[in-house]
C-alpha positions as CSV (number, residue, x, y, z in Angstrom):
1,X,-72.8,58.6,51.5
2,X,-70.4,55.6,50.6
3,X,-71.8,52.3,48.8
4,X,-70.0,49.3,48.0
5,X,-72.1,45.9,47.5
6,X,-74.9,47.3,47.8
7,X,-74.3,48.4,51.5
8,X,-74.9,52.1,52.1
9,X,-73.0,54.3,54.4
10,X,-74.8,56.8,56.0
11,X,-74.4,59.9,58.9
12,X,-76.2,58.6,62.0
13,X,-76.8,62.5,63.0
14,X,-80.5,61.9,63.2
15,X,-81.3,58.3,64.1
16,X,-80.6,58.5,67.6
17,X,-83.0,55.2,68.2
18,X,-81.6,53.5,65.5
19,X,-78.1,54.1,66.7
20,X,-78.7,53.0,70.3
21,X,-80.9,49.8,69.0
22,X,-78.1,48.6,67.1
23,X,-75.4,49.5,70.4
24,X,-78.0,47.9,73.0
25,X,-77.6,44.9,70.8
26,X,-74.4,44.5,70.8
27,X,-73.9,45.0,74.7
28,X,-71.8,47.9,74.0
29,X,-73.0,51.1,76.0
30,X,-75.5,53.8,74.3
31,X,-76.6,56.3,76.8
32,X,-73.8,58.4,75.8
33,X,-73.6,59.0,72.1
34,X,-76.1,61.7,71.7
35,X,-73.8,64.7,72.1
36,X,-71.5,62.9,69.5
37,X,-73.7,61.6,67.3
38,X,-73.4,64.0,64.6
39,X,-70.0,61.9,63.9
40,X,-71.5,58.5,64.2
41,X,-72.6,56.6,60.7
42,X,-74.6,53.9,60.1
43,X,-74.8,51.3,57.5
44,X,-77.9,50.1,55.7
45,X,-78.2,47.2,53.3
46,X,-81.7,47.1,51.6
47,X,-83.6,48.7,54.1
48,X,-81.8,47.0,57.1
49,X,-79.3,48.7,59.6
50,X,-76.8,46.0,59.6
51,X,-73.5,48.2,61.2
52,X,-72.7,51.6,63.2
53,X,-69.3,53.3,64.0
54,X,-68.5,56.4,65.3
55,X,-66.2,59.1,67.4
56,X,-65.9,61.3,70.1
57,X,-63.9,63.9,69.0
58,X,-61.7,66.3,71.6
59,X,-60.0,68.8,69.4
60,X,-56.9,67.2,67.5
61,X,-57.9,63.9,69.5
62,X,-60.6,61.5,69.0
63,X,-61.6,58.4,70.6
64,X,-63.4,55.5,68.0
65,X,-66.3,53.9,69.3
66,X,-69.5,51.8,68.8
67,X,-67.7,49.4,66.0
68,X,-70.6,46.9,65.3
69,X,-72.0,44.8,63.0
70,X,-75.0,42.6,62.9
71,X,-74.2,39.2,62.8
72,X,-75.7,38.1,59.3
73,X,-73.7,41.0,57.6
74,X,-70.1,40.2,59.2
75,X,-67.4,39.0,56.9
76,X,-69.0,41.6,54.4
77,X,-66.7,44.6,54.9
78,X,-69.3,46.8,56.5
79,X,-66.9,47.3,59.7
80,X,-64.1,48.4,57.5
81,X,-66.7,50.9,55.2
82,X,-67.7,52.7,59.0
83,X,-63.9,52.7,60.0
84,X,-63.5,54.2,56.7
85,X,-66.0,57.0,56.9
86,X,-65.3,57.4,60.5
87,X,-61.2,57.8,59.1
88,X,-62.3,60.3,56.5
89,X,-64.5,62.3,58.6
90,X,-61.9,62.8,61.5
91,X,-59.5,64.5,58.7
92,X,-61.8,67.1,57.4
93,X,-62.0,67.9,60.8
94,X,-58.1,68.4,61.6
95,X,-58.2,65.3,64.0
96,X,-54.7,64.2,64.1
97,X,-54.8,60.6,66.3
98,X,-57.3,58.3,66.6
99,X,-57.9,56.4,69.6
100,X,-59.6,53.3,70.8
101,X,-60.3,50.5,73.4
102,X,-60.8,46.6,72.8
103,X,-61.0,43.2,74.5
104,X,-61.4,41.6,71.3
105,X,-60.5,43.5,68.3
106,X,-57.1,44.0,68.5
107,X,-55.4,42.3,65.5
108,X,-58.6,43.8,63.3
109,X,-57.7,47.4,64.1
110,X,-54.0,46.4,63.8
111,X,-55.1,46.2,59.7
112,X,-56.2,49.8,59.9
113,X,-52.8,51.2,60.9
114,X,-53.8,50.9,64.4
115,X,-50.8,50.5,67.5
116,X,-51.2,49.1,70.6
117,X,-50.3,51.5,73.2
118,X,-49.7,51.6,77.0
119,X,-53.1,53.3,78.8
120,X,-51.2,55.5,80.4
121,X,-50.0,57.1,77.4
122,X,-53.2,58.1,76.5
123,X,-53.8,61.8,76.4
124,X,-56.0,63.7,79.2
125,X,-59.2,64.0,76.8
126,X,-59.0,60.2,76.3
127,X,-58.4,59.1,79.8
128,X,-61.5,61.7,80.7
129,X,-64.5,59.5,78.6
130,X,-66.8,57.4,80.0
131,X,-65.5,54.9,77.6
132,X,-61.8,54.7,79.3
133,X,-62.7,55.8,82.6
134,X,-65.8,53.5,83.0
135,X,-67.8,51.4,80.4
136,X,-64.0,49.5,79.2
137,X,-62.3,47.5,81.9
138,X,-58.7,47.8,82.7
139,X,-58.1,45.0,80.3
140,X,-58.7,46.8,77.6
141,X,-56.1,47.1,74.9
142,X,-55.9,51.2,74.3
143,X,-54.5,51.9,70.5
144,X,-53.8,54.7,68.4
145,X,-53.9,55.6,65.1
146,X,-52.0,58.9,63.7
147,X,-54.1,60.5,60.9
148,X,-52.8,61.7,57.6
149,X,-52.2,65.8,57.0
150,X,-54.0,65.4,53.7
151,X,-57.7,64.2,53.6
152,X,-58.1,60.6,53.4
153,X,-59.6,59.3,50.6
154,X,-62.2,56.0,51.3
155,X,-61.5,52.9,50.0
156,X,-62.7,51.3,47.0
């Protein structure tokens, strides 16, 4: 667990409700996350779940999803914190590239060392989700992110 102004970061691996409350309000899609949740992480401020942000991960490969934060608590960092346990996470596990799909989001992942990349260079695991094949339209920016050798260590 991560905490920086007094936000919290914590593993999502049992908050299943929580998790898809949070998604459902955001309009992103939830029925999904369960077999993945055990690398999803939610962040708390007080006693409030104000952000989530997780992965699907596909051996060496892992696709980043469910980036949200509750409006009141935007322009706080919280997005960055879950990108950043998400980030540190995926290298314990040997995940060597990150991927991920956005309409809107594409210069804020560009500050995380994310590229834009053509859709069709996505690799087969990607390009078999739910998340590329269905929920994210064709208008969707894909980008990648290639992950350290050596753990990542989280921001301060």
């Amino acid at each position: 667990m991560t905490s920086r102004n007094d936000i919290d970061i914590i593993p999502a691996a049992t908050m299943m409700a929580e998790c898809q409350s949070l998604l459902r309000a955001a309009e992103l899609p939830y029925a999904d996350i369960g077999p993945h949740l055990e690398s999803f992480f939610l962040a708390r401020q007080s006693d409030q779940l104000i952000g989530l942000a997780g992965f699907e991960r596909y051996g060496e490969v892992a696709l980043l999803r469910s980036v949200t934060v509750a409006e009141s608590a935007r322009g706080l960092g919280v997005g960055r914190q879950l990108c950043d346990a998400c980030f540190y996470y995926a290298s314990t596990l040997g995940i060597r590239s990150l991927y991920l799909l956005t309409e809107t989001a594409t210069n804020y992942f560009a500050t995380m060392g994310f590229k834009e990349i053509p859709r069709d260079h996505a690799p087969p695991p990607i390009r078999n989700t739910k998340e590329f094949r269905e929920y994210c339209p064709t208008s969707a920016v894909l980008m990648t992110r290639e992950m350290s050798s050596s753990v990542l260590e989280l921001r301060d």
